[in-house]
Structure formats: C-alpha cells, structure tokens
C-alpha positions, -999 to 999 in steps of 0.1 A, spaced: -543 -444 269 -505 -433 269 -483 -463 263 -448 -464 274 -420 -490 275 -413 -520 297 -378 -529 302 -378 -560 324 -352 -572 352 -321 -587 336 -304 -616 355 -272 -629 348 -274 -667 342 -244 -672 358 -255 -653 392 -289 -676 390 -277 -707 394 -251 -695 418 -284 -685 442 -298 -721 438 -266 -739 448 -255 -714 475 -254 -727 511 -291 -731 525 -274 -713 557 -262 -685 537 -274 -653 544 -256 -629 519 -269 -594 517 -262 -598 476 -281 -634 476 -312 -621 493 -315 -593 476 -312 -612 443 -341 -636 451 -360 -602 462 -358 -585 429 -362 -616 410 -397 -627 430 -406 -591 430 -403 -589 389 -422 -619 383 -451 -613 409 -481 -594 412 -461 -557 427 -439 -567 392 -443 -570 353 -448 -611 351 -418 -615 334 -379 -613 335 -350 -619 311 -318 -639 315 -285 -629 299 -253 -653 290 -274 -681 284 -253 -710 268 -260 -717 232 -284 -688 233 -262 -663 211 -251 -687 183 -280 -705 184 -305 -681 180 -283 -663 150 -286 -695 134 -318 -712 141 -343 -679 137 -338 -668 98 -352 -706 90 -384 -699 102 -390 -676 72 -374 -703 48 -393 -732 60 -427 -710 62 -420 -696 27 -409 -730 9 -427 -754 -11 -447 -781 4 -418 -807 -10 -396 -790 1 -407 -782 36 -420 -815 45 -387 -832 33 -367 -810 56 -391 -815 88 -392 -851 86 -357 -852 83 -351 -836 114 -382 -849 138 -401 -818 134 -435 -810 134 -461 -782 132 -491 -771 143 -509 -750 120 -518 -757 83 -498 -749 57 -535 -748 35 -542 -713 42 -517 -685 23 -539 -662 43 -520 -674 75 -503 -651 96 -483 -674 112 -466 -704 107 -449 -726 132 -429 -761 134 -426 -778 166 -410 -804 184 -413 -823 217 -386 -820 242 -386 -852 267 -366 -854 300 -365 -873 328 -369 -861 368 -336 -862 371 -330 -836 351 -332 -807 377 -311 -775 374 -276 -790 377 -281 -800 341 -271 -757 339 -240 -760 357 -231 -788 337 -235 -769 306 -222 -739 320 -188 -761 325 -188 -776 293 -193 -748 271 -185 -717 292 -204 -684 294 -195 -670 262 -220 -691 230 -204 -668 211 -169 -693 208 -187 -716 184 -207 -690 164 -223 -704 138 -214 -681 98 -246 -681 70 -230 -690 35 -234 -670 9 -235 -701 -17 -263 -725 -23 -240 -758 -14 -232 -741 24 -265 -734 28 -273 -771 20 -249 -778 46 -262 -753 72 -297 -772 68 -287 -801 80 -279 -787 115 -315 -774 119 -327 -801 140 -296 -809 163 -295 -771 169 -336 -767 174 -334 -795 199 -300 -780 215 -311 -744 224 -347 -758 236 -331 -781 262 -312 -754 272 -344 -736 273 -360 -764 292 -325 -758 316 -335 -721 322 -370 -726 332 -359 -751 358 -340 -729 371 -365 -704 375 -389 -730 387 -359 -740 411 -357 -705 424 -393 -698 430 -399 -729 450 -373 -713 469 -390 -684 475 -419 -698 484 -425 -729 510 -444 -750 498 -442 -752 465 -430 -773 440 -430 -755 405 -396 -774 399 -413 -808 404 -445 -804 384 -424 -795 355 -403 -825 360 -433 -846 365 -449 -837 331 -415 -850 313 -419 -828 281 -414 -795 271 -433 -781 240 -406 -757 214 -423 -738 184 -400 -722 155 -424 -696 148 -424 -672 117 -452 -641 118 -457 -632 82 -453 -600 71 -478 -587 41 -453 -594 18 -449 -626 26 -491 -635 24 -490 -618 -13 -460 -644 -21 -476 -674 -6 -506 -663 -25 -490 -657 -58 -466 -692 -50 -499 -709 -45 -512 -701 -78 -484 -709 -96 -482 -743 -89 -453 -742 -69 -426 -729 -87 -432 -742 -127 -398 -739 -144 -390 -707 -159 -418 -688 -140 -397 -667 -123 -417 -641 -102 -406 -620 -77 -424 -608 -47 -421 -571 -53 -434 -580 -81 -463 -597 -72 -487 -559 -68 -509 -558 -90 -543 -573 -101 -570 -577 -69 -543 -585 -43 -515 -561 -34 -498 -550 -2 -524 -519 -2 -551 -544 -2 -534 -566 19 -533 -541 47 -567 -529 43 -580 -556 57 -551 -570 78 -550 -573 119 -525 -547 133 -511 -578 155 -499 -611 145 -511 -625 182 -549 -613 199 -547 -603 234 -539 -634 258 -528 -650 288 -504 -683 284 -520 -710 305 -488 -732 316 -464 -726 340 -437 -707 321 -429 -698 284 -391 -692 278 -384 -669 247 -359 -657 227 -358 -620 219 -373 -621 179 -354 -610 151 -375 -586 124 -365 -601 87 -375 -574 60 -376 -596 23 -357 -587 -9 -367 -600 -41 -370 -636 -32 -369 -662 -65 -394 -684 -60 -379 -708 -83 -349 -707 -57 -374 -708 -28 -383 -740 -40 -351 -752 -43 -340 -745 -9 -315 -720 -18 -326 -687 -2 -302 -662 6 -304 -657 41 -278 -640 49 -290 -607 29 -321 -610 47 -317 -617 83 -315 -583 100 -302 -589 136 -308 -562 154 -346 -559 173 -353 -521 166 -343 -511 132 -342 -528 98 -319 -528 73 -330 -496 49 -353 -484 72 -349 -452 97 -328 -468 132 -357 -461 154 -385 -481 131 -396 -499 163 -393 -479 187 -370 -494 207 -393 -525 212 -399 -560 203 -436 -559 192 -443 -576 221 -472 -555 245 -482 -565 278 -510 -552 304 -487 -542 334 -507 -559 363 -500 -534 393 -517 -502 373 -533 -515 346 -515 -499 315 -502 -510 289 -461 -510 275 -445 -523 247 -412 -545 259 -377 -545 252 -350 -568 258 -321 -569 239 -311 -600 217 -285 -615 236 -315 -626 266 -341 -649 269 -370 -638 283 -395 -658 308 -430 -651 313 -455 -665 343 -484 -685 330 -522 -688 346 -507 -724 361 -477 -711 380 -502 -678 392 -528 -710 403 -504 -730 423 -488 -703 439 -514 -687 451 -512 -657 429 -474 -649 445 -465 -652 407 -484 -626 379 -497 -641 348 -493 -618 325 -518 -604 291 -501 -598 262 -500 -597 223 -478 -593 196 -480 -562 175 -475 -558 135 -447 -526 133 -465 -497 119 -469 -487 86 -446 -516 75 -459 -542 53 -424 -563 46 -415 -568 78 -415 -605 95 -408 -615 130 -392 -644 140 -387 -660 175 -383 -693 192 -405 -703 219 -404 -731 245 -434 -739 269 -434 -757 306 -465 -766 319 -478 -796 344 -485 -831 335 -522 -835 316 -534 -851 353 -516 -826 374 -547 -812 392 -547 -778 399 -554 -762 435 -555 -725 442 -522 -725 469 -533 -717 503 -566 -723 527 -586 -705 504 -592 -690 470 -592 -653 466 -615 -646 436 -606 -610 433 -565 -627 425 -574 -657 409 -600 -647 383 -581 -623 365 -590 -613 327 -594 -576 310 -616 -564 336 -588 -561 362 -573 -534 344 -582 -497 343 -576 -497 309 -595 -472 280 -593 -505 261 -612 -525 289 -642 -534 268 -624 -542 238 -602 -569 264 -632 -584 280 -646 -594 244 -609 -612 237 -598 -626 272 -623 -652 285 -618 -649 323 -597 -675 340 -627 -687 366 -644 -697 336 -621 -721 322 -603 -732 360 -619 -745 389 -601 -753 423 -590 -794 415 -595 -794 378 -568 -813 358 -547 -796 335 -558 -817 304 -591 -799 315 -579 -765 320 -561 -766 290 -590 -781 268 -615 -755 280 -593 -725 275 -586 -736 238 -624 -739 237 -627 -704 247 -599 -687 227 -605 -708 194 -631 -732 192 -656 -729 168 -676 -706 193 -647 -694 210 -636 -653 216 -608 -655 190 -621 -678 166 -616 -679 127 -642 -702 117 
C-alpha cells in the first residue's frame, strides 16, 4: 500500500475564538466558511484531526517543557522521584522495566464549569499572541539548570490549562455546528483533564537504562558512557533485532479529544551517567528542535513527518502527518464520534520509530478530555447506524486490513448505546491491554 502525507487544516487561534464570540445573527461569508472547513476536517468527509497555530504559551512552553521528558525518564530513581513529588507529578507506567519503550509522568488538571472558552480570550489579553515574548533560554551550567528544574511543574500545569482552553474551544465550536449537542458541557461536567509528559525511548536509550540498571545507579567513579555501552549480549544491533518498529500499536483514543503538541526528536550524545544522576544533563546540546531532521543527520531524516500515521477514514489509506512545531494538534476520540452521531471521525493511529535510526527519541506533551466516569453514552440521533458507529480495521480497504483487525478490538465490542464511560473506558483497556487483551505484554 502507497503511503503518502497528511497535512491537516491549520486554524489560527486567534480567528477560533473570534467564530465562537461572533454575533449569533452574523452571517459572514468568512465565518461560515471557517466553521465549514473546520467541521469538514474533523468529520467523517475529513482526516479526524486539525491543528491550531499561535496558541499562548505553546512556543515557550513546549521549548522548555519537552527536553525533560528525556531527563526525567533517563534519571535515577532518587532523582526522579525527588523532582516529581516536588512538583505534584505522577506517572503511569513503571519505571521497573529498562525494556520500556516509553515513559510518561502525569498530572491532573481540575476546573470548574465555569471555566468555558472565555478563559482563551482572557489569556489571549493577558499574554498576547506572540509566547514567544517570554521565551524561556536552556543554561549551559549545572546551577541554571538547577534553576530551570524548578519551573517544571508551574510550566507543565501552565501549558495543559491552556491545553484544556483549546479543546473547549473546539468543543465550543462543534456544539455550534451541531444542534444538539453539548461536547462543551460534558467536558465541563467531568472537571479534569488528564496531561502526560511522555518520552518514547530510543534504542539508545533502553541499552543505557539497561547498563544504568546494572550498575547500581551511578557508583562513584563508574563513569560509562552510552556509546559506550555496545558490547557483550546487548547492543543497539541486538537491540533492534528484536525491537517494534513503533513506539505506539495501532489505536483509536476513546475520549472526546486529545490536544498535542507537535513532538520534538532528541538524538543522545555521550550522556555521563554519573551526571545523569546528579541532575545535570546538558540539554541544550541535545534537544534538537526542529520535527524532520536531526542534528548530524541528512535534513530530510523523517521525511517531512512527525512519526505520527493515521488510517485516513474517507479511503482507507494510510499517511504519515505533519504539522509544524509552532501548532497543537487535536484529534476526535471514539466519545465525541458516539455523542455526535458519527458527525465527528475518530481517528486510527500509531506512532512510528524513524527508520534505520536507533538514537533517536521522541518527545511530546499530551492532554486528554473525555466525559465524567457516569456520563452515559448514547449514539446521537433516533437510531444507531452500525455500519458508522462500529468502526475498527475492517472499515478500511487497507493491504494491512488483517494485520488491523488482530490490534483494533471493534468499538461495538467495548460500547453499547447507554453504557457509562467508566464502563467504556474499563472494557476498552480490557481489550487493548489486559492480561488477554489484543496488545498485551503479559
């Protein structure tokens, strides 16, 4: 199957909340046609997903925020959980396993119904378009870096309630589009927002893990380096052999929208752990910020793309996307396609290792909206249309069907019409990862 590239709608922030606060009377040619081509990306004619330029924050924020994923995944236990408690943060895989491909640290953003969209203009007015005026700089010096560190969590919790903002707004401007409907208020009503942190090893990183692991994290004057760490049974060659070519199966997200930040790719020089372990890494020679090259590496490494591949709904093949940095992306989940009535287009998708490329990490910050745990979930309209609503691989006239079907439980096997979402969500968990689920490591 020829695979090609997705390049999504971009909407200026600024031009998205001035549709949501326009006169309900108004009926400007530019305003309809906005809400036209934004419904149209994010339904079932479109790609499911859509990106959002100018964000505030979003510029500074991400250039700060991402390159600590790697730190925080590659530091010592100590040293990790000092720094999480410190700033309220979380995680939700285990640290136990050097064989990990990802880790992640998460955090719990609570608002109230109050909170609606004008929150944006607010912030828009406070702070102005341009994130770039308070730009955070990475210090070359051990002591700034200290310094830096303790911004983590006012800066994690900063851009993911601005993240929380966008996705009202979207939520806002469906409900909009479609009488009815009140995406808007079942986010509202659930009161929290879910952000993850997330860093997707690269080989490299595993073989450090494994080799930081054994050395009983970090003796004194054990200084090994990761480039280093090649020989005996484990090495990147090995490493590969037997490694996924994604960091993230084939999937659907089950809320009702994720929020994203474009990733950053982070390729490692020789990395002390001895300064690992003592929170110094230099950061700054090893955050790359560009999305399709790497520093050292030929310009067009990736292609142009993000890593992350979708299953276009309308035809049924598959495309890598691209979005550049300075945009968050949002993506439709199973939720919003149930309570619209399938006017909105969950999307498949996965996240791809680059090719041929065994020190390259991906980094990316992630916020999730979905419905209250009682929020009960009816198919929108007088009727359920099972050729819509129970989407999975099948739907898609794909040479890579069968492999799909094995990894994508259908969505009529985990929802039925007036289930809760605590029970949606538990039984698609089930089916993904449980001990017998399609994607389980056990």
């Amino acid at each position: 199957m020829e695979e090609r590239l997705l390049e999504p709608e971009i909407f200026e922030y600024g031009d998205l909340l001035q549709l949501v606060t326009r006169d309900q009377h108004d009926d400007d040619a530019i305003n309809v046609s906005l809400l036209a081509r934004f419904m149209h990306a994010l339904g079932p004619a479109g790609c499911g997903l859509i990106a959002v330029r100018n964000v505030p924050y979003l510029v500074s924020s991400r250039h700060f925020l991402l390159p600590l994923a790697r730190f925080l995944a590659l530091s010592s236990p100590s040293v990790r959980s000092g720094i999480l408690k410190e700033h309220g943060l979380g995680t939700d895989v285990s640290f136990k396993n050097p064989d990990r491909s990802v880790s992640s640290f998460a955090a719990q953003f609570y608002f109230g119904k109050d909170q609606r969209h004008a929150h944006c203009s607010q912030i828009m007015e406070s702070e102005g378009a341009n994130s770039r005026s308070n730009d955070w700089k990475m210090k070359e010096d051990v002591e700034d870096f200290h310094n830096e560190l303790h911004q983590l969590g006012s800066i994690y919790k900063r851009l993911g309630k601005s993240m929380v903002d966008v996705g009202l707004l979207v939520a806002r401007i469906c409900d909009m589009a479609i009488p009815g409907v009140q995406l808007e208020e079942t986010i509202l009503e659930a009161c929290t927002a879910k952000g993850r942190l997330i860093h997707y090893h690269s080989l490299v990183d595993r073989l450090f893990l494994k080799a930081f692991s054994s050395s009983n994290i970090c003796k004194p004057n054990r200084r090994k380096k990761v480039n280093q760490v090649t020989g005996g049974p484990t090495s990147v060659v090995t490493e590969a052999s037997v490694c996924k070519d994604m960091w993230q199966d084939w999937h659907f997200d089950y809320g009702i929208f994720t929020v994203l930040t474009v990733p950053m790719f982070l390729n490692p020089l020789d990395i002390d752990l001895n300064r690992v372990d003592a929170a110094s890494i230099d950061l700054k020679k090893s955050r790359v910020e560009t999305s399709d090259s790497v520093r050292g590496l030929e310009p067009n490494a990736f292609h142009k793309h993000i890593g992350l591949k979708v299953l276009i709904p309308l035809d049924g093949c598959m495309a890598f996307v691209n979005v550049p940095p300075d945009c968050l992306i949002v993506q439709v989940g199973e939720c919003a396609q149930i309570l619209t009535g399938g006017k909105l287009q969950a999307i498949a998708h996965c996240v791809c290792r680059p090719p041929n490329m065994s020190d390259i990490s991906r980094e990316t910050f992630v916020v999730f909206l979905q419905p209250a745990w009682h929020k009960q979930l009816y198919w929108s309209g007088s009727s359920v249309d099972q050729s819509t609503s129970s989407h999975s691989a099948k739907d898609f006239n794909s040479s890579e069907q069968n492999s799909l079907e094995s990894k994508i439980p259908a969505l009529d096997s985990r929802w039925k019409n007036g289930c809760t979402f605590a029970d949606f969500a538990k039984e698609t968990t089930k089916q993904y990862y449980g001990t017998s689920g399609i994607q389980s490591t056990k």
